[in-house]
N, C-alpha and C positions, 0 to 999 in steps of 0.2 A: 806463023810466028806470033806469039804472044809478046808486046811491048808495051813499055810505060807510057806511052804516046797518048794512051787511053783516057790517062790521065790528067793529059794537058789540058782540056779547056774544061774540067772543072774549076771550081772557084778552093779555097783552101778548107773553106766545112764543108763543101759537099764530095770534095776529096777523102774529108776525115772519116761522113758516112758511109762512102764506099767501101773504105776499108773494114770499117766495124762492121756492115752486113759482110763481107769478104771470111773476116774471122768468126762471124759468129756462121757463118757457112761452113766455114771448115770445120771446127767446133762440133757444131752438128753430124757434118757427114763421118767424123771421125768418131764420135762416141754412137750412132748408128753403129756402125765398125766394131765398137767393145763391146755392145751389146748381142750383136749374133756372131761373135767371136772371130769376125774378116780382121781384125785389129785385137793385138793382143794384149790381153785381159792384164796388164801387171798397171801397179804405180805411174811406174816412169811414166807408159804410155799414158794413162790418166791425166796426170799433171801438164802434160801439152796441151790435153785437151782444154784441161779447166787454164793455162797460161791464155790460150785462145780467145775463153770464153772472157777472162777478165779482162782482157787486150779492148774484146771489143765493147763492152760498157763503156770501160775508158774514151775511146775512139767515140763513141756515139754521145758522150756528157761532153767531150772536146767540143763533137760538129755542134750540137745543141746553144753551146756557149758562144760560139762566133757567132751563128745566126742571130743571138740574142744582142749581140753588139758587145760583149763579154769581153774585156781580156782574159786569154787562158791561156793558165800556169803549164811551163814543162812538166811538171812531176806526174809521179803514177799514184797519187792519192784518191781513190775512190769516195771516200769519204766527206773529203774539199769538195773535189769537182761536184759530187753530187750536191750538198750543201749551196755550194752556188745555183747548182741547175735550177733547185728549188727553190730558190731566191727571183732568179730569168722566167719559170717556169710557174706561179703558183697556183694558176686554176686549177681543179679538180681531171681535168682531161688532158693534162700532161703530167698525169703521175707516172712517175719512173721510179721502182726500187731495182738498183742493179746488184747482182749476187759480188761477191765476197766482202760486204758489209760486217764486218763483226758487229753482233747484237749482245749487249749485254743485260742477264737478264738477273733478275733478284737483287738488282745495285738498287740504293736509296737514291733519289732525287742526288744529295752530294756526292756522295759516289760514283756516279754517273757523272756527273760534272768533274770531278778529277778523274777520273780515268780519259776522259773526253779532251782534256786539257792537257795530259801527261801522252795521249796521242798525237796529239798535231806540236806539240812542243817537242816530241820524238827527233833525234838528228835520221833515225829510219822509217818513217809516218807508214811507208807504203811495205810494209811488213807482208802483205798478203800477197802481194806483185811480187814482190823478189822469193816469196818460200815456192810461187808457183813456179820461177824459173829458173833457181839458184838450189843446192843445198845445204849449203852453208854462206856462214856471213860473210862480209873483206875477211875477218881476223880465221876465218876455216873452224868457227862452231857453227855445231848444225844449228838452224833456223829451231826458233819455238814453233809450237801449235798440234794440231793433227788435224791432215788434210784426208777427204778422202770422200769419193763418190757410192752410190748405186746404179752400177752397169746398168740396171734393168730403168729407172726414172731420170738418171740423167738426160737422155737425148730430149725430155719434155719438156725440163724443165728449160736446156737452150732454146728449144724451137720456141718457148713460150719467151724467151728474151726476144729472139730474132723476131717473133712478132710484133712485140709491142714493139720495139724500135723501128720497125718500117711504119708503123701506125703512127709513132710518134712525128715519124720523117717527114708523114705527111701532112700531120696535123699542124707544123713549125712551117713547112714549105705554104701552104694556106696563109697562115696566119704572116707571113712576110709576106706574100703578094698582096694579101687584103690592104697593108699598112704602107705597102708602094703603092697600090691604087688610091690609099685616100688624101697620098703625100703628094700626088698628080693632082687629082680632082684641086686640092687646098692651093697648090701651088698654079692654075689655072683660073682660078676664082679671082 
């Protein structure tokens, strides 16, 4: 029997990491699956994968921010959370780009800036969470955008998430232990 129990004496961000490697696991083993056709090849099936996939960046910018000392926000804004991570985060070897970032590309310096400001002023900022798990809005239109994978390079590009996030996991778990041993050492002195 598999139980929550598993669960219990984690702390609440290394609970968050678990579950973001958990779905970027699944994630993985499921587009493996679309790709040599064990998992069938439609949309639907897709968009669980990539819900997964954006679950677990989510999940992994969460655990990142409590270790950071962070307050973090409910929401499923990729965007924010990451914006803060790299705010917690800014050395060069805790870079993290998590996928469904919309990139906007051929906007002026101002344009870029209101669009950037007309997104997070959005009453629905996390427009990309809800198209991966919804089809339409509260009001029943369909969601803007066009989503959509290659069978054949997706599985890399999650494993290449799921890595760097275990790298990162480790690199965050380090960098707090070094800052509890100097907070002993200081506080011993």
């Amino acid at each position: 029997m598999l139980g929550n129990w598993e669960l219990y004496k984690l702390s609440v961000a290394e609970h968050d990491f678990v579950l973001a490697d958990a779905h970027a696991e699944a994630a993985l083993f499921l587009a493996e699956g679309l790709r040599t056709g064990a998992y069938r090849q439609t949309f639907s099936h897709a968009k669980v994968i990539m819900s997964l996939h954006h679950h677990a960046a989510e999940l992994f910018l969460k655990y990142a921010l409590k270790r950071a000392g962070e307050p973090v926000p409910a929401h499923h804004h990729l965007r924010a959370l990451w914006d803060r991570y790299k705010t917690a985060y800014p050395d060069s070897e805790f870079e993290f780009v998590p996928p469904f970032v919309p990139v906007f590309l051929g906007h002026t310096d101002e344009q870029l800036e209101q669009t950037l400001q007309e997104e997070y002023a959005s009453l629905n900022r996390n427009k990309t969470d809800q198209a991966l798990r919804y089809h339409t809005d509260r009001n029943g239109r369909d969601l803007p955008g066009i989503y959509g994978i290659d069978p054949e390079t997706y599985p890399e590009q999650i494993a290449e998430m799921r890595n760097r996030i275990r790298c990162l996991h480790d690199l965050i778990e380090k960098r707090m232990a070094k800052m509890s041993d100097a907070k002993t050492n200081k506080e011993r002195e």
